[in-house]
N, C-alpha and C positions, 0 to 999 in steps of 0.2 A: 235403720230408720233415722236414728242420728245423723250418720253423714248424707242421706237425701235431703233431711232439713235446714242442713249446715247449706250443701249446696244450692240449693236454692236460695236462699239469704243472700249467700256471697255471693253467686249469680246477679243476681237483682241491684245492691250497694255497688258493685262493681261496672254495673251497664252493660256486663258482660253476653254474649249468644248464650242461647241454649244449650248448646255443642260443648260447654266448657266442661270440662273432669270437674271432680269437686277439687282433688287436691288443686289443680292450678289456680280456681274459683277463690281457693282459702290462700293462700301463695299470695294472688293479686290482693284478697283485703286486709291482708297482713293478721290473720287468723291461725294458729295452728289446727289440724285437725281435732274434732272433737276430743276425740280418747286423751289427747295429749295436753288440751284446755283445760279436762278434766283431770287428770293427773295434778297440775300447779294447782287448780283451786283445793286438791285432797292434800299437798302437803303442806300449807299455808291452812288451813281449816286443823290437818293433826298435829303442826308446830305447837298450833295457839289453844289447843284443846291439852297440849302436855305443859306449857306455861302456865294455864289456868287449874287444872289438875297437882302440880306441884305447889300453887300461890306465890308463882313470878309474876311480875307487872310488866306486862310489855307497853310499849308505845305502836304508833303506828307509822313511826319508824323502822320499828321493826318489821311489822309485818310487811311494809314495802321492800325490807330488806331480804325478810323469807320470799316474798313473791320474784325477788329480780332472780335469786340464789337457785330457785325451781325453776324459774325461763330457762335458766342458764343451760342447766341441766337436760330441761326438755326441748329444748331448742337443737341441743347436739344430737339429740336422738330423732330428734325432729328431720335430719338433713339423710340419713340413710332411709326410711320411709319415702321422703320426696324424692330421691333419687331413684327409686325403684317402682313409681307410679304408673299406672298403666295408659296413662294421656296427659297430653300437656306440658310435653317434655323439653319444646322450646322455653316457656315459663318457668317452669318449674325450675329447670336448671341455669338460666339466667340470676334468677334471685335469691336460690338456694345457699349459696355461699354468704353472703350476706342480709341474711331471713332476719334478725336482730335487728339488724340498722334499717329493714325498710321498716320493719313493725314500728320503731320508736321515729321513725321521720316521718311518716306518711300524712300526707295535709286531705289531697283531693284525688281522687281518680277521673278524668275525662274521660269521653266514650273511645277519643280517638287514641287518646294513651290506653287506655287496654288496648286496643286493636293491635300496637306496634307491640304492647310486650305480650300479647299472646301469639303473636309471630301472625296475623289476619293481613290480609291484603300483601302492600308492600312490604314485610318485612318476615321473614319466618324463610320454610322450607320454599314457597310458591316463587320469593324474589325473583330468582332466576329465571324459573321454567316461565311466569308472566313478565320478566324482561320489563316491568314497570319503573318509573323512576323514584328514586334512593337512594341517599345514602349508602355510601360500603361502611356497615358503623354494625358491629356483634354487637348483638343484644344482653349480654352482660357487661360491655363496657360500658354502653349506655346507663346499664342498673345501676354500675358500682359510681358512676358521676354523678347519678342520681343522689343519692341516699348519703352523698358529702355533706350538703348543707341545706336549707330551704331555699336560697337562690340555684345552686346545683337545680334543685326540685323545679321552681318554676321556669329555670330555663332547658329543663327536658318537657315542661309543660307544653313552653311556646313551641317550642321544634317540634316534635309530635302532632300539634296542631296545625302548624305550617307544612309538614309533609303530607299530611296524611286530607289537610283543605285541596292542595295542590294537583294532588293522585286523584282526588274526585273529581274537580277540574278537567283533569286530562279526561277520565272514562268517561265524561257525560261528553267531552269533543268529540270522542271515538264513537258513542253511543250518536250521536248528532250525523257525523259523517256517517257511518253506516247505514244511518235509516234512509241517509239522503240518495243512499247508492242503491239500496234497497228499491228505493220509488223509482230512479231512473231506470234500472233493471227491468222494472215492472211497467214501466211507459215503454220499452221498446220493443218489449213480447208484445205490446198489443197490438 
């Protein structure tokens, strides 16, 4: 029930199709999976219940401190789960390596940047077999250029959005010329 509701969410935030796995869903919004969100809030929640229970004073320094210490932790456990997902594996494995640095970069998501890193249209398994135009550029070199800096970010922003305006471009040509061949077909059967 949890992870339908998780999926959904990330589905939606992310602009994402229907078709997305949740892990990939959570992956794109820089979310771990529920169980594991839960996990960090329960040891950040029992740190500070044993601080308070003994009469330590913490700040909230600290508890930013317990909560980065539990990323840390469930983040590594975090990447054997993602690797073993049963969809989304272009995704998934793209960013899985550095899940951290996209969670703490992440600004915006566009519809057409998920498209390129959920491997949709031109870039994924399809590239080839649809022979569309793109880049020869893997999808985790792209991620790990990404998640460098916030320029890094907006200039995977622009490209994404120039590849992916481009590609549309072209199929509505394609979809143009064919209908047009379509009608002269259909004028000389008659």
């Amino acid at each position: 029930m949890l992870q339908r509701s998780q999926r959904i969410i990330a589905i939606h935030v992310i602009r994402g199709y229907r078709t997305f796995s949740c892990e990939a869903a959570c992956v794109l919004f820089g979310f771990p999976p529920g169980d594991l969100e839960a996990e960090i809030l329960a040891t950040v929640f029992h740190k500070r219940a044993q601080y308070q229970h003994q009469g330590i004073n913490f700040s909230n320094s600290d508890e930013r401190r317990w909560k980065f210490e539990a990323e840390t932790l469930v983040f590594g456990k975090c990447k054997e789960p993602l690797a073993q997902s049963s969809a989304g594996h272009v995704t998934i494995e793209a960013i899985r390596t550095v899940f951290r640095e996209w969670i703490e970069c992440q600004i915006s998501l566009t519809f057409h940047l998920v498209q390129v890193l959920s491997g949709h249209c031109c870039f994924g398994r399809n590239f080839e077999r649809a022979k569309n135009p793109g880049p020869d550029l893997p999808l985790p070199v792209l991620v790990k250029f990404t998640v460098k800096s916030e320029r890094s970010w907006n200039s995977t922003l622009a490209f994404c959005e120039s590849v992916m305006r481009q590609k549309e471009r072209i199929k509505r040509n394609k979809d143009a010329l064919d209908l047009v061949r379509t009608d002269e077909e259909h004028m000389v059967s008659i």
